[in-house]
PQR file with spaces between the fields and no chain letter, atoms N, CA, C, O and H, PARSE charges and radii, in Angstrom:
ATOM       1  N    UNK     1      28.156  -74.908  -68.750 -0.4000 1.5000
ATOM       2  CA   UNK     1      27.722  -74.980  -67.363 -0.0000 2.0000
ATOM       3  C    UNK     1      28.380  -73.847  -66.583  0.5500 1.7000
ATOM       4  O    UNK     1      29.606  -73.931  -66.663 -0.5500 1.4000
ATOM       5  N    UNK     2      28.095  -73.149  -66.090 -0.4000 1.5000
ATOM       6  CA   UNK     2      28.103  -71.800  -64.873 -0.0000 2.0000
ATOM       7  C    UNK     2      28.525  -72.933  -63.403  0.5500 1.7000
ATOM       8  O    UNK     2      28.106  -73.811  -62.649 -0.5500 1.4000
ATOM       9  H    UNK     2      27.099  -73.081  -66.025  0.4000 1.0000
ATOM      10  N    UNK     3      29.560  -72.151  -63.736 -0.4000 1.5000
ATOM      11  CA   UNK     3      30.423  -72.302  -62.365 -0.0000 2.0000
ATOM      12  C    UNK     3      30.026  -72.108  -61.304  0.5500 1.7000
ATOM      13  O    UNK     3      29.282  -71.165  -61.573 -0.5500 1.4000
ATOM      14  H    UNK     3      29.901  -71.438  -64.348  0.4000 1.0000
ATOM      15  N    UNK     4      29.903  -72.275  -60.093 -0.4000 1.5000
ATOM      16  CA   UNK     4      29.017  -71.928  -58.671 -0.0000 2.0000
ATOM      17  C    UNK     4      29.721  -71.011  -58.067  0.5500 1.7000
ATOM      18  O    UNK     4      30.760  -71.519  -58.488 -0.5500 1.4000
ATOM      19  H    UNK     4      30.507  -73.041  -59.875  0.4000 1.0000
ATOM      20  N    UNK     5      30.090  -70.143  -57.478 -0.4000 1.5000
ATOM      21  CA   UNK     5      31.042  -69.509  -56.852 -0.0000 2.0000
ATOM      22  C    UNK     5      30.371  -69.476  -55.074  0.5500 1.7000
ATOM      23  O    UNK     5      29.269  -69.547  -54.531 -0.5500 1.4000
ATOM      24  H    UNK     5      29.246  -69.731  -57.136  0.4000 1.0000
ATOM      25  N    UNK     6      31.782  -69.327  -54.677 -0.4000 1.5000
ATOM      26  CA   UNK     6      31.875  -69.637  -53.048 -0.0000 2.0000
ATOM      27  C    UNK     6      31.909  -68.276  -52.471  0.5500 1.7000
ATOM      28  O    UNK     6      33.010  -67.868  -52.102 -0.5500 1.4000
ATOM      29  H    UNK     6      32.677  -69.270  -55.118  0.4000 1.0000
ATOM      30  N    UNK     7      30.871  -67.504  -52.335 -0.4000 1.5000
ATOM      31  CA   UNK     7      30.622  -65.626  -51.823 -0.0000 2.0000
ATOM      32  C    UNK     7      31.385  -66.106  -50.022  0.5500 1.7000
ATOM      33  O    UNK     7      31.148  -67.010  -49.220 -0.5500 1.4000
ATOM      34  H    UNK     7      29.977  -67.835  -52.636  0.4000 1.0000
ATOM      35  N    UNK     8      32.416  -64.845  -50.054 -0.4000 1.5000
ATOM      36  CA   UNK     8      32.958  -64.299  -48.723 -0.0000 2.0000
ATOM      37  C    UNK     8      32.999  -62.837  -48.366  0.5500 1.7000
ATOM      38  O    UNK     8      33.347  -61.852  -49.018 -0.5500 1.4000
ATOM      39  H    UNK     8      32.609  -64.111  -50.705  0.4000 1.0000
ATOM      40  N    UNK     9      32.555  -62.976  -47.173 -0.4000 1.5000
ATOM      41  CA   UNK     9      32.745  -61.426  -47.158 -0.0000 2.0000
ATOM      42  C    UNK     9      33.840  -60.562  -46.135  0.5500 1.7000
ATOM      43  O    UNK     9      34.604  -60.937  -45.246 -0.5500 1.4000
ATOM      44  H    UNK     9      32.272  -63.776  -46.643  0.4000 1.0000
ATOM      45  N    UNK    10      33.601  -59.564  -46.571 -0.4000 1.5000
ATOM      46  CA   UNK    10      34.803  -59.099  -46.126 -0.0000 2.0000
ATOM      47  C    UNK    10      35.536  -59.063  -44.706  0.5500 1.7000
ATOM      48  O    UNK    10      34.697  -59.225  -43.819 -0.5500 1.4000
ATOM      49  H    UNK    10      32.980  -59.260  -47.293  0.4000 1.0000
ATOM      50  N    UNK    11      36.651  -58.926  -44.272 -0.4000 1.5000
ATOM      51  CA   UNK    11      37.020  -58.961  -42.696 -0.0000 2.0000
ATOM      52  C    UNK    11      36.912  -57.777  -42.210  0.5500 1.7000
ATOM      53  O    UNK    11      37.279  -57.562  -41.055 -0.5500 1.4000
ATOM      54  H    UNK    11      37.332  -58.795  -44.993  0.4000 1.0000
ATOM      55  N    UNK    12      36.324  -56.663  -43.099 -0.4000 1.5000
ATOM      56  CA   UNK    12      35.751  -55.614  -42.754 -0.0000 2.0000
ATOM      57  C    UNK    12      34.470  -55.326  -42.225  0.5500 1.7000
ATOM      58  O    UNK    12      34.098  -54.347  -41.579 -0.5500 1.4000
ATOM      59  H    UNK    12      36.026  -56.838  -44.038  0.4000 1.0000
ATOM      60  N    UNK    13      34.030  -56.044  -42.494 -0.4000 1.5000
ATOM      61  CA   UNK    13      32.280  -56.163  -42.805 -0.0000 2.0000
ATOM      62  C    UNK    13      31.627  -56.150  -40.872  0.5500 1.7000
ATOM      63  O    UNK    13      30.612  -55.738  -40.311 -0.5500 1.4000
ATOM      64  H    UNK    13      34.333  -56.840  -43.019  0.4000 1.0000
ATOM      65  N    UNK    14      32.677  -56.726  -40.511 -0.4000 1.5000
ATOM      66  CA   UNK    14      32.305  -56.397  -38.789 -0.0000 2.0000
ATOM      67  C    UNK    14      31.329  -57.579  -38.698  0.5500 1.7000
ATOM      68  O    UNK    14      30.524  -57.625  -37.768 -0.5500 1.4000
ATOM      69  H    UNK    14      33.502  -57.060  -40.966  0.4000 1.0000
ATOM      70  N    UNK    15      31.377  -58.539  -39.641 -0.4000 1.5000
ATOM      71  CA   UNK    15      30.744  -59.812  -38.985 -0.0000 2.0000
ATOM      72  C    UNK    15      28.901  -59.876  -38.909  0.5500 1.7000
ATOM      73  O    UNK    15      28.220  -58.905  -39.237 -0.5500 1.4000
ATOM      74  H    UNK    15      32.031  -58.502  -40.397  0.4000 1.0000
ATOM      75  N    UNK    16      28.303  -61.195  -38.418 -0.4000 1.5000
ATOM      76  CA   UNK    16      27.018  -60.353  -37.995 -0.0000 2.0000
ATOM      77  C    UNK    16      26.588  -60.619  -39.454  0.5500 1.7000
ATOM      78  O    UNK    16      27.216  -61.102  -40.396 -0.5500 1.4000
ATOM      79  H    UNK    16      28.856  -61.984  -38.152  0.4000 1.0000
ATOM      80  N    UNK    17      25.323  -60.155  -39.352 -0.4000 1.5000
ATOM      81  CA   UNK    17      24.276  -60.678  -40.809 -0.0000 2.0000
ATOM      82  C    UNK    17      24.244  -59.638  -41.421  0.5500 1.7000
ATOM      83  O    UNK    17      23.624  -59.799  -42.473 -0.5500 1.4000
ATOM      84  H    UNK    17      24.813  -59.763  -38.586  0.4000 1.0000
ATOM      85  N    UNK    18      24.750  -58.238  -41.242 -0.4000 1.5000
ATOM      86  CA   UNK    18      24.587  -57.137  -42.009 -0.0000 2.0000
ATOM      87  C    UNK    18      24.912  -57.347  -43.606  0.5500 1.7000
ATOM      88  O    UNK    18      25.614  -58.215  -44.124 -0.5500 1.4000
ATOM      89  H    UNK    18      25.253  -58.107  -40.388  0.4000 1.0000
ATOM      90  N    UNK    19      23.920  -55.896  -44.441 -0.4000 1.5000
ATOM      91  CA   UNK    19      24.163  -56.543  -45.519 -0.0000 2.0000
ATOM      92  C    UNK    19      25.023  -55.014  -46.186  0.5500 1.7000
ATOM      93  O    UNK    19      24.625  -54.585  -47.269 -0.5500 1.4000
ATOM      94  H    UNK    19      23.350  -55.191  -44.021  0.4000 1.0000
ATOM      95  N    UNK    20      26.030  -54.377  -45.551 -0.4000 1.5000
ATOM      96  CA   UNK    20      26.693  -53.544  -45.828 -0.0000 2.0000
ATOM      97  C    UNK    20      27.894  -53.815  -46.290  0.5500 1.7000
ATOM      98  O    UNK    20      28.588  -52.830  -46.037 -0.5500 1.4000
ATOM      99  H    UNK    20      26.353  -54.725  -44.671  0.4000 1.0000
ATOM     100  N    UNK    21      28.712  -54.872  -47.003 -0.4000 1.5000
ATOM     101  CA   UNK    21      30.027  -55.237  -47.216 -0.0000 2.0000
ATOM     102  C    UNK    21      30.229  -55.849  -48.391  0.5500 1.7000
ATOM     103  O    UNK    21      29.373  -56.170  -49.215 -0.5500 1.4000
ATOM     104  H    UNK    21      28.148  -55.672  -47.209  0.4000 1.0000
ATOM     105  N    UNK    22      31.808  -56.056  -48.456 -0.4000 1.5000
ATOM     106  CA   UNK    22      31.912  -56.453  -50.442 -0.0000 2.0000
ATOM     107  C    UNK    22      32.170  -57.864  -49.876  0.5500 1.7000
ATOM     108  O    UNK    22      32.694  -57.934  -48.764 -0.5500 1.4000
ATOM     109  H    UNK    22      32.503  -55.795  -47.786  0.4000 1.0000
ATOM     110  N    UNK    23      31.867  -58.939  -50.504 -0.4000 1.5000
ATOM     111  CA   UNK    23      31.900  -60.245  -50.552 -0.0000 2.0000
ATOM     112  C    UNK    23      32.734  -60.021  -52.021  0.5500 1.7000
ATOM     113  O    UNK    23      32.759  -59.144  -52.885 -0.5500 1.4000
ATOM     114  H    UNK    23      31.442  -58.882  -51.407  0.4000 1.0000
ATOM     115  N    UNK    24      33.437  -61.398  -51.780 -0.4000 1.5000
ATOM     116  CA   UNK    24      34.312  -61.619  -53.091 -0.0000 2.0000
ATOM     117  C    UNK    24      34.346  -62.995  -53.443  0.5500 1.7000
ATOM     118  O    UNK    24      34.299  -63.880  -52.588 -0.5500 1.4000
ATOM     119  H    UNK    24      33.417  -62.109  -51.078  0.4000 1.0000
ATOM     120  N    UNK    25      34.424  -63.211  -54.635 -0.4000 1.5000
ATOM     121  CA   UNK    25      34.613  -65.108  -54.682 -0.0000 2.0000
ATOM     122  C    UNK    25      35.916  -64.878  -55.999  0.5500 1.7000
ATOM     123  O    UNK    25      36.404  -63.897  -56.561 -0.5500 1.4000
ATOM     124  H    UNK    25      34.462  -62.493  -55.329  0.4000 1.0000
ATOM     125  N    UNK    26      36.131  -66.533  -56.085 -0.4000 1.5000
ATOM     126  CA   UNK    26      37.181  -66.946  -56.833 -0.0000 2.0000
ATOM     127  C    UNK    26      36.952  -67.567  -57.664  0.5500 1.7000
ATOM     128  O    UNK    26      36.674  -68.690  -57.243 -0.5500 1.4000
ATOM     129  H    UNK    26      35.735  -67.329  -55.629  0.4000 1.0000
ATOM     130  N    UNK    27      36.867  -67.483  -59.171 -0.4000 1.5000
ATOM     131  CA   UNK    27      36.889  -68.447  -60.551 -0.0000 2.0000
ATOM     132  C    UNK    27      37.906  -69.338  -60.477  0.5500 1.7000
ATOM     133  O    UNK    27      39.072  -68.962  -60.598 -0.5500 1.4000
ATOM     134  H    UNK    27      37.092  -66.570  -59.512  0.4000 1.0000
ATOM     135  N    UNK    28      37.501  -70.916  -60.220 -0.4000 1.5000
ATOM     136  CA   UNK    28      39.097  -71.686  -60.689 -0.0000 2.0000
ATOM     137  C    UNK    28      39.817  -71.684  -61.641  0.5500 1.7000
ATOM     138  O    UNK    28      41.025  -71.878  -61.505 -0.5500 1.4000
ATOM     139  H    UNK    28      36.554  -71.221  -60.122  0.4000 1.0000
ATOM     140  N    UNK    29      39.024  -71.374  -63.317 -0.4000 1.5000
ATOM     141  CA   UNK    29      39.576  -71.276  -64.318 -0.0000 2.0000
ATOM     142  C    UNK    29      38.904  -70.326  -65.322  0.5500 1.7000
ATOM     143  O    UNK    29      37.872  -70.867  -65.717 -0.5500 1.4000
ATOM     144  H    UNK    29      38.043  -71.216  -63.428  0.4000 1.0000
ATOM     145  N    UNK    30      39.050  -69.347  -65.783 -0.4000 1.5000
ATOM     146  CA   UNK    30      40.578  -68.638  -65.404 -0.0000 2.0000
ATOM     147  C    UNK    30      40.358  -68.493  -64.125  0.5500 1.7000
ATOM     148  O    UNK    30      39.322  -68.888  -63.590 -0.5500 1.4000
ATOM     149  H    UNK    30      39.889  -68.907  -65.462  0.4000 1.0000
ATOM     150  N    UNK    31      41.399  -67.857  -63.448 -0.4000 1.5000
ATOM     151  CA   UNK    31      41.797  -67.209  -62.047 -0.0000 2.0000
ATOM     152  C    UNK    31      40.985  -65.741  -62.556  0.5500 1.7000
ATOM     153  O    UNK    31      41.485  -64.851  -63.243 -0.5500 1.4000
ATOM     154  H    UNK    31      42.240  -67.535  -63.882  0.4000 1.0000
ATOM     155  N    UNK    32      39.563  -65.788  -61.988 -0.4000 1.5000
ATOM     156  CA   UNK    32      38.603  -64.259  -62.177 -0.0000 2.0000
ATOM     157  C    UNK    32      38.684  -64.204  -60.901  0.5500 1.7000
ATOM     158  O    UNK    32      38.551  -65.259  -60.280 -0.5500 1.4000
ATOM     159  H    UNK    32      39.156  -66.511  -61.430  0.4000 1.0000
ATOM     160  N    UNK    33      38.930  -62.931  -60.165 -0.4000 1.5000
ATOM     161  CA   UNK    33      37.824  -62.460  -59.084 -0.0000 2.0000
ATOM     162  C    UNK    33      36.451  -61.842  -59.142  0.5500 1.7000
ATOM     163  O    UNK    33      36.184  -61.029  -60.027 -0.5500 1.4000
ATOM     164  H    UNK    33      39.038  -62.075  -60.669  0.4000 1.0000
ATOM     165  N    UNK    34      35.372  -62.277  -58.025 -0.4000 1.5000
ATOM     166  CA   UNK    34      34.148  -61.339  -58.561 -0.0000 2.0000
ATOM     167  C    UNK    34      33.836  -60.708  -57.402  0.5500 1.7000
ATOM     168  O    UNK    34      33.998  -61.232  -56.300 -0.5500 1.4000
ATOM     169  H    UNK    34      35.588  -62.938  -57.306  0.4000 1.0000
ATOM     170  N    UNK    35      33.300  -59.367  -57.613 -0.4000 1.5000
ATOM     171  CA   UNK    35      33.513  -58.906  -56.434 -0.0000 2.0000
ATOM     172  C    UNK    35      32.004  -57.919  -55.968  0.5500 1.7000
ATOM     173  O    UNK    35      32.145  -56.802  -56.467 -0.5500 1.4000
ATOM     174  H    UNK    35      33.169  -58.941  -58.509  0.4000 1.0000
ATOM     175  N    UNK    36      30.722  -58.010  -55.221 -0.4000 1.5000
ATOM     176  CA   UNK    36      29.681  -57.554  -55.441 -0.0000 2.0000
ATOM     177  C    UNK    36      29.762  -57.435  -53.459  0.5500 1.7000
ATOM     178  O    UNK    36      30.482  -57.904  -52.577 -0.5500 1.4000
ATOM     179  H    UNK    36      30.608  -58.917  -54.816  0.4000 1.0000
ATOM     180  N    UNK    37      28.310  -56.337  -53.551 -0.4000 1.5000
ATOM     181  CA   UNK    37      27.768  -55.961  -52.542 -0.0000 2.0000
ATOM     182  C    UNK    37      26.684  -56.810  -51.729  0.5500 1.7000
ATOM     183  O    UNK    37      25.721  -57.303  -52.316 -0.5500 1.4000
ATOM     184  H    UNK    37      27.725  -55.956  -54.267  0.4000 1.0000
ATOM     185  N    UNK    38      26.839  -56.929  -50.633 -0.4000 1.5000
ATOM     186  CA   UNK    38      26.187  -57.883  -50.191 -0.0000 2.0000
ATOM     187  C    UNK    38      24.320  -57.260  -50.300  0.5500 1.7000
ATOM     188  O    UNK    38      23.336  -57.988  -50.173 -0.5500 1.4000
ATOM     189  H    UNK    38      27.622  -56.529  -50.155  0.4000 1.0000
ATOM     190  N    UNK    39      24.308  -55.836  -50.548 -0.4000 1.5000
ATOM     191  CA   UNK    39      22.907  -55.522  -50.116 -0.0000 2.0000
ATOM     192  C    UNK    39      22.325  -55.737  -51.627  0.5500 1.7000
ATOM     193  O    UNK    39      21.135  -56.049  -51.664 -0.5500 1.4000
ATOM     194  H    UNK    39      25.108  -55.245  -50.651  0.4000 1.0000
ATOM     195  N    UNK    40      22.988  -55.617  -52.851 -0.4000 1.5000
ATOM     196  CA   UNK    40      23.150  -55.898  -54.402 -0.0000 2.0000
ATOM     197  C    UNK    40      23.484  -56.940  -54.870  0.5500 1.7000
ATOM     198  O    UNK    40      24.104  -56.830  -55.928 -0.5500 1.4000
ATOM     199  H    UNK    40      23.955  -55.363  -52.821  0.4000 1.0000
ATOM     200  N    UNK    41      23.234  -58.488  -54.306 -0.4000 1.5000
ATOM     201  CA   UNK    41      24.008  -59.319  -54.847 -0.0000 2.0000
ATOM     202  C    UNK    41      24.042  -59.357  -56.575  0.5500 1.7000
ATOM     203  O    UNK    41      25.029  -58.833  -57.091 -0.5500 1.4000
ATOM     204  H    UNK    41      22.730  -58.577  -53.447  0.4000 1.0000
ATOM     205  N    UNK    42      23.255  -59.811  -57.263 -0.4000 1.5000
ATOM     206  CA   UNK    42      22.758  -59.307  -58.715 -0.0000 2.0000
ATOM     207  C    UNK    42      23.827  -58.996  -59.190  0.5500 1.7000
ATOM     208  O    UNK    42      24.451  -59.831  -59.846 -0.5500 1.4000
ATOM     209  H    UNK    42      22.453  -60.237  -56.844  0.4000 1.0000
ATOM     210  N    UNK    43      24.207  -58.022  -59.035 -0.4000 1.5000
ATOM     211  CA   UNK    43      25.361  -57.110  -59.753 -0.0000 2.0000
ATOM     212  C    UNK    43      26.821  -57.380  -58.876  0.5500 1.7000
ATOM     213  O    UNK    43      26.941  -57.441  -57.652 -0.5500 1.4000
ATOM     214  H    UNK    43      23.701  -57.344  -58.502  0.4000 1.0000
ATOM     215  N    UNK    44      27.680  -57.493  -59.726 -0.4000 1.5000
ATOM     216  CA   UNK    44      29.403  -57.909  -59.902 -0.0000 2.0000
ATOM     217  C    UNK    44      30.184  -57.240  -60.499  0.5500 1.7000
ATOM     218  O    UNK    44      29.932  -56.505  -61.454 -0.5500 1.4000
ATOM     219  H    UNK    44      27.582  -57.443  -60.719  0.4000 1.0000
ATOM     220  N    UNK    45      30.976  -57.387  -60.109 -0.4000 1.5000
ATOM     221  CA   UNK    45      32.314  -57.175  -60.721 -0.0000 2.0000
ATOM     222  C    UNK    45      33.330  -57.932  -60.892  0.5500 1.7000
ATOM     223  O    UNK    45      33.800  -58.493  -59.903 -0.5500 1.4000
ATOM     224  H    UNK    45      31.181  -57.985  -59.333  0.4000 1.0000
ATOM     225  N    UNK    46      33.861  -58.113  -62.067 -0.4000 1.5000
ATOM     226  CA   UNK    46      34.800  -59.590  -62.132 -0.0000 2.0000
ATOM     227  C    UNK    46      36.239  -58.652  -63.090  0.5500 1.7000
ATOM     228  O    UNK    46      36.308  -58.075  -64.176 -0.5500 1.4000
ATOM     229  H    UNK    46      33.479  -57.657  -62.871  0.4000 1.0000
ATOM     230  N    UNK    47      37.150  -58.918  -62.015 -0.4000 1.5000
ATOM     231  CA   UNK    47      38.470  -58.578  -62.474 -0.0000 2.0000
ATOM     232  C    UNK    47      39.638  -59.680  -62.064  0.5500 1.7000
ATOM     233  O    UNK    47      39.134  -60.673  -61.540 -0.5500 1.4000
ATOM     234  H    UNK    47      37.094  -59.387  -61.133  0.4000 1.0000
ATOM     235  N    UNK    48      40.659  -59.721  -62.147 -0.4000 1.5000
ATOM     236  CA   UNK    48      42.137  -60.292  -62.238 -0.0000 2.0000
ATOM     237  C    UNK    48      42.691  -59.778  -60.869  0.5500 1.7000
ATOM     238  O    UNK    48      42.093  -58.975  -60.152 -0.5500 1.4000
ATOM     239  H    UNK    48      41.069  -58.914  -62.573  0.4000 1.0000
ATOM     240  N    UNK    49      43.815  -60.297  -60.614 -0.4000 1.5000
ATOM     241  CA   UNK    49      44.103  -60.224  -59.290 -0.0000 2.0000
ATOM     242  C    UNK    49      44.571  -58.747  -59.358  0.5500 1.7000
ATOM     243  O    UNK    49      44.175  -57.819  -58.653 -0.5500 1.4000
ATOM     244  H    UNK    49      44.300  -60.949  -61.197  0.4000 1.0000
ATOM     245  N    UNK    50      45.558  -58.715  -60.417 -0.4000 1.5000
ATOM     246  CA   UNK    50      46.546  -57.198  -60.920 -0.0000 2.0000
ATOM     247  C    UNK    50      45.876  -55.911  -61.022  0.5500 1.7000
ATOM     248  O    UNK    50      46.422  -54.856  -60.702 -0.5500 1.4000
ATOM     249  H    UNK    50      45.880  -59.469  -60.990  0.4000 1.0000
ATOM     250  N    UNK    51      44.826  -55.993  -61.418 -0.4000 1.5000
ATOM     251  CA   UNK    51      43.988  -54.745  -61.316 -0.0000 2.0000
ATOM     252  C    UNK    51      43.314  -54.112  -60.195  0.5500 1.7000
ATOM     253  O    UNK    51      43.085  -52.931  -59.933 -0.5500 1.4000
ATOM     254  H    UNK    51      44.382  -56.850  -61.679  0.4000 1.0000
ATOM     255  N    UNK    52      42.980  -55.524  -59.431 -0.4000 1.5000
ATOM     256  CA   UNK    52      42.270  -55.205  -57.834 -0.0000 2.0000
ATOM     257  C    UNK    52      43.521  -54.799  -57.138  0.5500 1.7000
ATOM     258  O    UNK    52      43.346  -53.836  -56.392 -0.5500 1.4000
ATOM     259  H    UNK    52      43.166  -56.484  -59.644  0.4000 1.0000
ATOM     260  N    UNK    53      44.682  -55.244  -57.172 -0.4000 1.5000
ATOM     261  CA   UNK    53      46.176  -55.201  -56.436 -0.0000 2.0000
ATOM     262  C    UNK    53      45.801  -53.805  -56.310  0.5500 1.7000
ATOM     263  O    UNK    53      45.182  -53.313  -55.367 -0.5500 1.4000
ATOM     264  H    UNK    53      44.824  -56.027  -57.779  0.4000 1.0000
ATOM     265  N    UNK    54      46.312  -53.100  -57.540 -0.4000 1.5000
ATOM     266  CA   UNK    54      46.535  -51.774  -57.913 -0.0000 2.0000
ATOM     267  C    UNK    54      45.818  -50.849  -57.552  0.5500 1.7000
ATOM     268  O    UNK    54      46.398  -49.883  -57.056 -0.5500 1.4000
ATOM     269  H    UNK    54      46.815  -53.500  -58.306  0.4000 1.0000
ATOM     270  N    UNK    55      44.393  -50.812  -57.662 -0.4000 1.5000
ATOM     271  CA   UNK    55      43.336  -49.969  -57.281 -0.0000 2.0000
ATOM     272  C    UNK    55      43.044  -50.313  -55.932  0.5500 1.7000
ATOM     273  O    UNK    55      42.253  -49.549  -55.378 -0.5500 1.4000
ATOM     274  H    UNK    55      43.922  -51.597  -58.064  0.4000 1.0000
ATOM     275  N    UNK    56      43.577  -51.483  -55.106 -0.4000 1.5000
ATOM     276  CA   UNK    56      43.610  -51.358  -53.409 -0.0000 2.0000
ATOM     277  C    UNK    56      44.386  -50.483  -52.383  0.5500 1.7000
ATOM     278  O    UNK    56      44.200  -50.079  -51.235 -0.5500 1.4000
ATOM     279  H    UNK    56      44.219  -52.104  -55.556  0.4000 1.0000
ATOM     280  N    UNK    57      45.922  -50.321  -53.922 -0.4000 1.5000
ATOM     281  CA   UNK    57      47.321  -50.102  -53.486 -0.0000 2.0000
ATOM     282  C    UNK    57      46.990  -48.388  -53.403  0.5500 1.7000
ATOM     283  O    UNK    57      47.494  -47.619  -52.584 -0.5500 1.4000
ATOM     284  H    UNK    57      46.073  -50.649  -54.854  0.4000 1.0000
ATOM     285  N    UNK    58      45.999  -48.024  -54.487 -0.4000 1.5000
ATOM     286  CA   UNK    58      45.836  -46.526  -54.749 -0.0000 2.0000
ATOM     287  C    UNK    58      45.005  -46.026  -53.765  0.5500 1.7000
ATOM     288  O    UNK    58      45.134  -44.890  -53.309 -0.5500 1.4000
ATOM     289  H    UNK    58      45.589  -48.649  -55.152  0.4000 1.0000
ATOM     290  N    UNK    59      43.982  -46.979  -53.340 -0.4000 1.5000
ATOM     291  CA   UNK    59      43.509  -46.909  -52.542 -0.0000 2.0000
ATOM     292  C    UNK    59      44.232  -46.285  -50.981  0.5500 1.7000
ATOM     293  O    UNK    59      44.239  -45.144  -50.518 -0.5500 1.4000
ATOM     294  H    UNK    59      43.878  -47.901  -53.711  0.4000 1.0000
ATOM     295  N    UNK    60      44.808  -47.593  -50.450 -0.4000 1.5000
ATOM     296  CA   UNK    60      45.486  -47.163  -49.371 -0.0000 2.0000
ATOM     297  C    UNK    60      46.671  -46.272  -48.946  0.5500 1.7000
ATOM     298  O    UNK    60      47.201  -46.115  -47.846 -0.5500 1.4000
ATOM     299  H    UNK    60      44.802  -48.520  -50.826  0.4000 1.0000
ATOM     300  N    UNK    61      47.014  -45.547  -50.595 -0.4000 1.5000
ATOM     301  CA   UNK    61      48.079  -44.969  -50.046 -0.0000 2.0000
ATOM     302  C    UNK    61      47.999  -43.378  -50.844  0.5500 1.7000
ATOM     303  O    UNK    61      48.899  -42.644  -51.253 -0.5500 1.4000
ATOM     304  H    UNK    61      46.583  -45.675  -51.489  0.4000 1.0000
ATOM     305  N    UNK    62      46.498  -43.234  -50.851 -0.4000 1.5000
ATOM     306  CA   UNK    62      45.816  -42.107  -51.803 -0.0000 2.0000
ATOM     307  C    UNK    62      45.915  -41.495  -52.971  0.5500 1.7000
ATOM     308  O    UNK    62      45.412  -40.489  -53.472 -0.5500 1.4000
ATOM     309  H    UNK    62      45.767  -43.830  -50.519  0.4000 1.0000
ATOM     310  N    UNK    63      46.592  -42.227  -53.269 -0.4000 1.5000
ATOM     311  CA   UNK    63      46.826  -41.640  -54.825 -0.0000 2.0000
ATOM     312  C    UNK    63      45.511  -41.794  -55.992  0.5500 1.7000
ATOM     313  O    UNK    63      45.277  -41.140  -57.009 -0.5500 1.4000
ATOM     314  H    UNK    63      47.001  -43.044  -52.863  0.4000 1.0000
ATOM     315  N    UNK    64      45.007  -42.600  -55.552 -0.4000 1.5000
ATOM     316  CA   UNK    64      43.617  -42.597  -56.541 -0.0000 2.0000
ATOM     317  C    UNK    64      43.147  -41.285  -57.035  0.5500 1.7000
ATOM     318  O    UNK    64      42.638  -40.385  -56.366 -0.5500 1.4000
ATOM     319  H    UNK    64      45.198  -43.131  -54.727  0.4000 1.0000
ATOM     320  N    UNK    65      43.372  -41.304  -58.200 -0.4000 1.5000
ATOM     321  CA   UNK    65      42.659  -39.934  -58.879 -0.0000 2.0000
ATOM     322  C    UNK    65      41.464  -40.005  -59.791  0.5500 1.7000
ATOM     323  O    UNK    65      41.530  -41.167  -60.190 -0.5500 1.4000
ATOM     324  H    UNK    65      43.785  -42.034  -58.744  0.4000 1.0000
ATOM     325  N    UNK    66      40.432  -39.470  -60.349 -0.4000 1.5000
ATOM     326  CA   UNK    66      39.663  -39.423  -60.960 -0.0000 2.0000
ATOM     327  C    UNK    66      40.049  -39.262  -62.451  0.5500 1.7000
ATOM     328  O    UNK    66      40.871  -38.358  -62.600 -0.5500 1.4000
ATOM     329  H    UNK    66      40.378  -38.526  -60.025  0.4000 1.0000
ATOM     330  N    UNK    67      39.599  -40.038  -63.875 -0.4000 1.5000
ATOM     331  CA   UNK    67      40.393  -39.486  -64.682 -0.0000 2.0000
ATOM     332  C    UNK    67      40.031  -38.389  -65.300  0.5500 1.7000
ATOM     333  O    UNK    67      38.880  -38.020  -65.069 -0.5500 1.4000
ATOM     334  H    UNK    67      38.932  -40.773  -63.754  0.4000 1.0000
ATOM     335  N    UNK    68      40.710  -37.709  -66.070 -0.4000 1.5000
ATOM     336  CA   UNK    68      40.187  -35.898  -66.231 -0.0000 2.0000
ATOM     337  C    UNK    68      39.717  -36.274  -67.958  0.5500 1.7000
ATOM     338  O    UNK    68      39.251  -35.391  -68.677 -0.5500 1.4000
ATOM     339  H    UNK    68      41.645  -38.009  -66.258  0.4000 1.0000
């Protein structure tokens, strides 16, 4: 049986019915995150908390590089 997941979207998203923002939900077991576009629902992404941490962290503090 497929789990239901509870879609939120982001506190970025500026609210409002737009369909420009990442919504994210939570797996109870395992602990998955999934993480898709609101204008794409269809398509996901499902990672762990540690990996999103990291690539938010690279994110905000620019180090994100492309790999060569």
């Amino acid at each position: 049986m497929t789990e239901a997941l509870h879609w939120q979207k982001s506190s970025f998203s500026g609210g409002g019915d737009g369909d420009t923002c990442v919504e994210v939900a939570v797996a109870a077991t395992p602990t998955t995150l999934h993480l898709r576009e609101s204008d794409d629902p269809a398509t996901t992404l499902t990672t762990t908390r540690t990996p999103l941490t990291h690539l938010l962290q690279a994110i905000r503090t620019g180090t994100l590089h492309p790999r060569r």
